[in-house]
C-alpha positions as CSV (number, residue, x, y, z in Angstrom):
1,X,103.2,22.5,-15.4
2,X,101.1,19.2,-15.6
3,X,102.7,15.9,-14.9
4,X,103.3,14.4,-18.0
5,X,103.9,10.9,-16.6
6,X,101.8,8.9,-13.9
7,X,103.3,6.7,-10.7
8,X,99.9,5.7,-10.1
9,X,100.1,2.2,-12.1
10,X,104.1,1.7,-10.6
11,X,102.7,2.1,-7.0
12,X,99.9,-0.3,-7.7
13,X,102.5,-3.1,-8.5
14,X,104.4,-2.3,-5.6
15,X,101.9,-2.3,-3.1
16,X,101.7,1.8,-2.1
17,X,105.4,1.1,-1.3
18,X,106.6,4.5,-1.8
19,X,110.2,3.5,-1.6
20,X,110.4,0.8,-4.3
21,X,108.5,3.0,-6.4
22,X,111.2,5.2,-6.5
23,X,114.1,2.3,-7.5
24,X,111.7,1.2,-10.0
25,X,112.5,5.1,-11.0
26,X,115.8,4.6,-10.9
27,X,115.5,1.3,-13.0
28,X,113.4,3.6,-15.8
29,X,116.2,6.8,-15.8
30,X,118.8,4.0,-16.5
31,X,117.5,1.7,-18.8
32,X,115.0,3.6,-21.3
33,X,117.7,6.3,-22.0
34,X,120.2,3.6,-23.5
35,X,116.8,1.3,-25.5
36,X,115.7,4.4,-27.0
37,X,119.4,4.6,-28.3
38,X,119.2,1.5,-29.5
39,X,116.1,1.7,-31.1
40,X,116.5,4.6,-33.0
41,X,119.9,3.2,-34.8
42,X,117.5,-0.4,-35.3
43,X,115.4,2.2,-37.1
44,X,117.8,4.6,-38.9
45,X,119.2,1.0,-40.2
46,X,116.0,0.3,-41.4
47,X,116.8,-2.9,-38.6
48,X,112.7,-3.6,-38.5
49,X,112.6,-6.9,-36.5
50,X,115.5,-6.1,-34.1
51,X,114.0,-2.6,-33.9
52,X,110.3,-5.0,-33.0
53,X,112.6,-6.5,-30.3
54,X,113.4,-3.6,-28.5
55,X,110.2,-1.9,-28.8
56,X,108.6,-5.5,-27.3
57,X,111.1,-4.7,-24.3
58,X,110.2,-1.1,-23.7
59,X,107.0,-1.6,-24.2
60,X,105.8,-2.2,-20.3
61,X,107.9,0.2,-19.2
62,X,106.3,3.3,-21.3
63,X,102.8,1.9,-20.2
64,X,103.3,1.7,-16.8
65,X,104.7,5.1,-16.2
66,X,101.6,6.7,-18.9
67,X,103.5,9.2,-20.2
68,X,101.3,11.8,-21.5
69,X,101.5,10.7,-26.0
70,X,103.7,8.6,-25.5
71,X,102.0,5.4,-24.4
72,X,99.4,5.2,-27.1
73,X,101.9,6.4,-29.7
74,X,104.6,3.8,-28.7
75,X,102.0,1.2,-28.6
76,X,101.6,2.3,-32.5
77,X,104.9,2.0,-33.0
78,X,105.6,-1.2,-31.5
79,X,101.9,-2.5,-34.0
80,X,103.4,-1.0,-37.1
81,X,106.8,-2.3,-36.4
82,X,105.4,-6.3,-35.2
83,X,102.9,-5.9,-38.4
84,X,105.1,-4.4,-40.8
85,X,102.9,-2.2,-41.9
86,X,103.1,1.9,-43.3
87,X,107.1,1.3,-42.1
88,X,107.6,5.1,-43.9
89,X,105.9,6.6,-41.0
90,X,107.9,4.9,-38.6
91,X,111.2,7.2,-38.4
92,X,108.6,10.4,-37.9
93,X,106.5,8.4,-35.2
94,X,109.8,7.8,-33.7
95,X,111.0,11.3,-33.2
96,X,107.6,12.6,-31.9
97,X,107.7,9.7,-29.5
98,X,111.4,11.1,-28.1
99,X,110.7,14.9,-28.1
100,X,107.9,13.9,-25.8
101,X,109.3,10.9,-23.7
102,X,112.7,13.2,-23.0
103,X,110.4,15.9,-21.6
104,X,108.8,13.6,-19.5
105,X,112.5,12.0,-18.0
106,X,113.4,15.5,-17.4
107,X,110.2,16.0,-14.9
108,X,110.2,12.6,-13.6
109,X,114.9,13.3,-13.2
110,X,113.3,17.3,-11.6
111,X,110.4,15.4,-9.5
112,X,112.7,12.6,-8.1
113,X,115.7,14.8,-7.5
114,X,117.9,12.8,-9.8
């Protein structure tokens, strides 16, 4: 199977430092889990600018790591959400965007023996 995210940016940052790439792994597999939570109770609640919020914190996270649809299709998400605009699509966007992003933390959990 095809990686369907990239450490390539992540390593970048942290200066080829193989190491800290790996607790900046760590950091991800903690901390996106529990936002994505979050966000998708902001958005069932129809919470739009604490849902903006959260999306404005995750945002770097899901760009750095390029997960294969989900970086361009959180990056509409977080638009639609800061703009208020075509807010019915939102919910749908939302799910597409966790079917793939939990594929991806179970490579990156299967890659980085976690």
């Amino acid at each position: 199977m095809s990686k369907l995210y990239s450490t390539e940016k992540i390593l970048v940052y942290v200066g080829d430092d193989k190491l800290q790439c790996e607790e900046m792994i760590d950091l991800f597999l903690q901390i996106i889990p529990q936002e994505f939570e979050t966000l998708e109770r902001k958005i069932a609640n129809q919470n739009w600018d604490m849902a903006y919020e959260i999306s404005h914190r995750i945002k770097p996270s899901m760009e750095i790591l390029q997960i294969k649809n989900v970086s361009d299709e959180f990056s509409e998400l977080h638009t639609k959400l800061h703009q208020k605009i075509d807010m019915e699509s939102i919910p749908l966007l939302f799910n597409e965007i966790l079917k793939d992003l939990n594929r991806a933390l179970t490579q990156i959990k299967e890659d980085f023996n976690k």
